[in-house]
N, C-alpha and C positions, 0 to 999 in steps of 0.2 A: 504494500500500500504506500500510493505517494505521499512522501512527507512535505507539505505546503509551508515556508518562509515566507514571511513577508518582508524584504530588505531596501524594499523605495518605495517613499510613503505618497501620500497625495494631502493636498489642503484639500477643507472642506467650508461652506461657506455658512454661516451662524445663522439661524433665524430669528427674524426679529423678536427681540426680547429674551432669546435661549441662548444659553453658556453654547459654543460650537464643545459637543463631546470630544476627549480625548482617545484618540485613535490607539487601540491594543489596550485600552485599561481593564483589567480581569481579564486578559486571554494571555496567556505566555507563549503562545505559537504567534502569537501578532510583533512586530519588530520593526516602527518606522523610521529611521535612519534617514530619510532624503523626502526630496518631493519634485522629482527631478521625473521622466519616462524612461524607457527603455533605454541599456546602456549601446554606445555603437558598438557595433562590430569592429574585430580589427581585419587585417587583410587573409590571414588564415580561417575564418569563421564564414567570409562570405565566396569563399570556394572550398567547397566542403569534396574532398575526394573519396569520402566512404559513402557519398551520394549512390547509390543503387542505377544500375545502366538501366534504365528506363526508357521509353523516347515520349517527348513533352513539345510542347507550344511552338515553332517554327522549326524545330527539328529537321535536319536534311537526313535521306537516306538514302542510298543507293539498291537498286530491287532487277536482284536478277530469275529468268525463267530457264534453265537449263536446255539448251535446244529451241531456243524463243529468242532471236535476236532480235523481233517486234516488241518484246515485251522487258525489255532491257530501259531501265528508267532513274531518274532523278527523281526524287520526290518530297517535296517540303508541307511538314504537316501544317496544318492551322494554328490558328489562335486557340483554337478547344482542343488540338492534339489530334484531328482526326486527317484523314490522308485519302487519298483517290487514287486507286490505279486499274487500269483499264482491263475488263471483264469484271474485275472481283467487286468494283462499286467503290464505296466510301467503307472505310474501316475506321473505326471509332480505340486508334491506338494508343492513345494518354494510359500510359500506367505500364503499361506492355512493353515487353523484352524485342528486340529483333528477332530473336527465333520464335515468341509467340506470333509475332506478324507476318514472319517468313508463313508457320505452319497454318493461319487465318486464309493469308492470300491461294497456299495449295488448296485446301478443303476446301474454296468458293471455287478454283479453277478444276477440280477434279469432275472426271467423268463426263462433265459439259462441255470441257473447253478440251483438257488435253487428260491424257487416262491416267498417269502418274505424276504427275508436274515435282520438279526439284526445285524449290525456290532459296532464293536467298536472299538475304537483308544486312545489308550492315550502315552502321553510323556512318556519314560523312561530312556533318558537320552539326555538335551537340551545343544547343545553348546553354554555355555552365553560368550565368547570369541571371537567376530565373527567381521568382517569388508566386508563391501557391496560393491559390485563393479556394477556398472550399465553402461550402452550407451554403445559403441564403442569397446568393448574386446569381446573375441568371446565367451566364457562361464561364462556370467552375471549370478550373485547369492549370495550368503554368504559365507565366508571360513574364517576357526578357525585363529585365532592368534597362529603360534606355536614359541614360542623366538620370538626374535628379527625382524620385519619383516617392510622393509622400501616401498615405493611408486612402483618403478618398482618391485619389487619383490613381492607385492601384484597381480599387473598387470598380471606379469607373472603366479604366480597361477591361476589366469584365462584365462589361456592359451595365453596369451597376445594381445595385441592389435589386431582391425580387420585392413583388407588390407586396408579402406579406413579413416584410423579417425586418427584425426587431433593431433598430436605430441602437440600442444602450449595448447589445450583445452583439461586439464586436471586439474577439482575441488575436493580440499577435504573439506570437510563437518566435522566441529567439534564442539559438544560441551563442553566445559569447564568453570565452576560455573553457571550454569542456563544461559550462553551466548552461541550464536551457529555463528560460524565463519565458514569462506569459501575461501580454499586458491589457488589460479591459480598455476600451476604447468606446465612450458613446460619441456615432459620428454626428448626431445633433448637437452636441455641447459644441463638438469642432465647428459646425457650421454658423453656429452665434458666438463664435470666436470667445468662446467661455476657455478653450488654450488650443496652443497650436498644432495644426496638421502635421503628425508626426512621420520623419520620414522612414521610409521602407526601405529593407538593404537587403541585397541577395540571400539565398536559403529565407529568408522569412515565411512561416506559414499564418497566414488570415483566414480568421474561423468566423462567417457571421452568422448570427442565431442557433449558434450550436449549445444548447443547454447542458450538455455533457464539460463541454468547455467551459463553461460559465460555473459548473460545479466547482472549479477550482478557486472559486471565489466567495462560497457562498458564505463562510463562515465569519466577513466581516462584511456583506453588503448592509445585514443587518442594522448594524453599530450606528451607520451613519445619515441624514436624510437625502444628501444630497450630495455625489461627486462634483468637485468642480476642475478636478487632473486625473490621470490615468492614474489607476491600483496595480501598481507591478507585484509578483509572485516571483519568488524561485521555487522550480518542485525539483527535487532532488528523492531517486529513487533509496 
């Protein structure tokens, strides 16, 4: 079971006439130290090498047909990771190995098109620059780092938020020196410039409206009436 830190804190804003409560008082797993957001990454944290060969978001791959010199191709997936190659249709590859796509592309071409097809797949050019967006946006996937690029603005490259998810429940996922932090983000407060659009750095995964993720928090949303900074976590297994 993860054990949840709290080690960067957030202000809160007093209500008229009431003392603003003191953040961790009666909880010893509470711990606010700062009031700062997410720490940045350094340069080893945002090229992650034990990253899993995957293929993601503009990904190139090279797609061979054994005995098929027609069907000898370049292929650069989407924005959602999915890819086109001719007979087999659209293949919905975000997540997927080149040999799972290699044996996808056979099993559409078998029997109809050729009796045994040999296929192959390899990387030919991987976006290692990439930040995850997952839950509640309407085109979940991986998309490049390009500049500068902050929380809604990630968002919005994923076409932005779906009609029904929840503005307050929105996690970033970081890690920084072998620690993995998790920071609650309401992108409402961002947009009434209650504080600033924080930016996003390679490896970062965004989680909107995922209630499982938001568990991570629940034991001081309680405490307080009203965020007015982001609530950062360290979970440490």
């Amino acid at each position: 079971m993860a054990r949840i830190l709290i080690i960067l804190g957030l202000a809160v804003l007093g209500l008229s006439g009431c003392a603003t409560p003191r953040v961790g008082e009666g909880n010893s797993s509470l711990n606010v130290v700062s009031t700062e957001g997410l720490p940045q990454p350094g340069r080893e944290d945002t090229f992650n090498v034990n990253r899993p060969s995957v293929i993601g978001a503009y990904d190139k791959l090279d797609i061979e047909v054994y005995g098929v010199e027609d069907l000898k191709r370049e292929v650069q997936a989407d924005g959602s990771g999915r890819l086109s190659f001719p007979l087999a249709g659209v293949i919905e590859a975000a997540g997927l190995t080149t040999t799972e796509v290699a044996q996808e592309i056979a099993n559409r071409l078998r029997g109809r098109y050729i009796r045994d097809p040999q296929v192959t797949v390899n990387m030919r050019e991987a976006v290692s620059q990439v930040v995850t967006l997952e839950g509640e946006v309407k085109r979940p996937g991986l998309y490049p780092i390009g500049g500068k690029m902050t929380l809604v603005r990630a968002i919005a490259t994923a076409g932005g938020l779906s009609e029904n998810a929840n503005l307050s429940d929105v996690v970033v996922f970081r890690e920084v020196n072998g620690k993995r932090y998790a920071g609650l983000y309401n992108i409402q407060a961002i947009r009434r410039g209650m504080y600033d659009d924080p930016e996003i750095y390679s490896n970062d995964v965004i989680t909107v409206g995922d209630s499982k993720a938001r568990q991570l928090f629940r034991d001081f949303l309680g405490l307080v009436p009203l965020l007015t900074t982001p609530l950062i976590l360290i979970a440490q297994q």
